[in-house]
N, C-alpha and C positions, 0 to 999 in steps of 0.2 A: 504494500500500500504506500503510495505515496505521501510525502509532508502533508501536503497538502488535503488530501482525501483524510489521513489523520486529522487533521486541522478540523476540517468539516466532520467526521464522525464525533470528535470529544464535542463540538458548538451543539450538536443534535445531544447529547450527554446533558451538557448544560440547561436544557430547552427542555429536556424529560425531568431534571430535579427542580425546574423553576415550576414544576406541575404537580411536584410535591412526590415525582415516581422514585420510588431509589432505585429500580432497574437503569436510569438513565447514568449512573454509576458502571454498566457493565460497557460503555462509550468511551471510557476512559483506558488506554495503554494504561497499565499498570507497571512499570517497566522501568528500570534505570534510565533508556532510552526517552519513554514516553514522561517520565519526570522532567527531565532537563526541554524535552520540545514543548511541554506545558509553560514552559517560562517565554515563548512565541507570543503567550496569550498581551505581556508586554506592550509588546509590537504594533496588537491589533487596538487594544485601548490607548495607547502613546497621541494618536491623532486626536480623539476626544479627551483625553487630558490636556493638550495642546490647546484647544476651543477655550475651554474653562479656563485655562490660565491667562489665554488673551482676553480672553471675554473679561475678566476680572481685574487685570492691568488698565486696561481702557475705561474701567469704571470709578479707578481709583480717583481720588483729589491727592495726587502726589508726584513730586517731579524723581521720583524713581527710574532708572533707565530702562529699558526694555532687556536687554542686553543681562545689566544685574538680576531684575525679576524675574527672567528666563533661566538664566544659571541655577540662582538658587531652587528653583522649582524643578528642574530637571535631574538635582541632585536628591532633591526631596522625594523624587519618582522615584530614584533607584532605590535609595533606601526604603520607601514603602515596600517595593518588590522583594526585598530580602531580609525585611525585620521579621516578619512573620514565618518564613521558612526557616529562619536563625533560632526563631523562641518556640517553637511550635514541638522539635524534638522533645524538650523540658516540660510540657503542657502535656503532651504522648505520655508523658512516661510518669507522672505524677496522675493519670487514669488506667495506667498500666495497657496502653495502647501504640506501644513503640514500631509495633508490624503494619498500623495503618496509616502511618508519619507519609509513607511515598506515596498512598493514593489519596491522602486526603490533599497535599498539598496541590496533587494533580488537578483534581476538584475546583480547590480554592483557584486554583491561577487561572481555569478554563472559566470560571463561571463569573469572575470577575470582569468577562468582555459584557455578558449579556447584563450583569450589574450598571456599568458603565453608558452602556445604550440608552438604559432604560434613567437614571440618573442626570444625564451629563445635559439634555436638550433641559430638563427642569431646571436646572443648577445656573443655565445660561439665563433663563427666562425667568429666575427670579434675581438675576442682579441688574435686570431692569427697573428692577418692580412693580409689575404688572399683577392688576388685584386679580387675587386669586392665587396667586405663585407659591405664592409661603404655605399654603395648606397644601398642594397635590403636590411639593417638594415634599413635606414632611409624611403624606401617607405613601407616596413612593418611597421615600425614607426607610418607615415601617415595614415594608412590602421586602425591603433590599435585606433588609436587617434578618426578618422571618425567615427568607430566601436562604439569607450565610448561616441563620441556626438550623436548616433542614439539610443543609449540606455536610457541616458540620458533626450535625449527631449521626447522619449518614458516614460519610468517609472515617470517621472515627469509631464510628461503631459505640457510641458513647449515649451516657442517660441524657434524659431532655434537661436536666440543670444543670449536667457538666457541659453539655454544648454550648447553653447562653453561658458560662464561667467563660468559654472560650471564645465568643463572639464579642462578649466584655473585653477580653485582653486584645482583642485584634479593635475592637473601637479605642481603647487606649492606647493603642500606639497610632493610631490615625493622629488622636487628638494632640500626643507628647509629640509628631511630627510636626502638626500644622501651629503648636504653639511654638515652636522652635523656627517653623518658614516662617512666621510673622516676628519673631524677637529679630531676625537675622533683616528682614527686611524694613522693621517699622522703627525699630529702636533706635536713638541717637547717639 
């Protein structure tokens, strides 16, 4: 099978656990192989991370360069991509689930495209301010969130309170990134 047709069988994966199916788990290479092509999913969100970050520079009241706010947020991307793969072993093995560390990550990086899709056009349209924004931002919010604790207690194999324990620690490192891109950007 080609990258490619790989590509397209995990996004069909992604699309059966956004449906709450956990057969859409068996879409996923399970594989040393299909770990490291899961970090592709990168790639495919990188251009709608790219949106939001312009979207959000041009919203600002700041003579910030583009140049600096694009750096730091490009660094900020990578490090999103490999906090969680980095802390995730230690979260596995404090459930005693160290054997499902390579497909849940598979999971997390593939489903974070169809996250992104669904997030990233709201995220843009509520830094306009457009009434209405800030609620269907916040129940797609909710919808994302439910999404990564079904994935979650799915690839990990884990009870429904240790999954949201581990949806908590991956929203905390969102939020200790993003409060660190704004100290690095806003502070004098």
């Amino acid at each position: 099978m080609s990258n490619f047709s790989k590509t397209l069988y995990a996004l069909y994966g992604t699309y059966r656990l956004a449906r709450f199916d956990t057969a859409g788990m068996k879409h996923f290479e399970d594989t040393p192989a299909g770990f490291w092509h899961s970090f592709q999913a990168a790639i495919w969100v990188f251009p709608l991370y790219l949106l939001t970050v312009l979207a959000r520079w041009d919203r600002m009241d700041s003579d910030i360069s583009v140049l600096y706010f694009l750096l730091v947020q490009i660094i900020a991307y990578v490090i999103a991509w490999t906090a969680y793969p980095v802390i995730l072993p230690y979260v596995a093995r404090a459930f005693d689930r160290q054997a499902n560390y390579q497909r849940s990550i598979i999971a997390y990086n593939w489903t974070a495209v169809i996250q992104n899709l669904a997030y990233t056009p709201l995220a843009i349209i509520s830094l306009t301010g457009a009434t209405g924004a800030g609620l269907l931002t916040l129940i797609v919010f909710i919808l994302i969130i439910s999404y990564s604790w079904f994935v979650t207690k799915t690839a990990l194999d884990i009870k429904t309170s240790a999954a949201w324990v581990v949806v908590g620690i991956d929203i905390m490192i969102s939020m200790i990134l993003s409060n660190w891109v704004d100290m690095l950007l806003f502070s004098s």
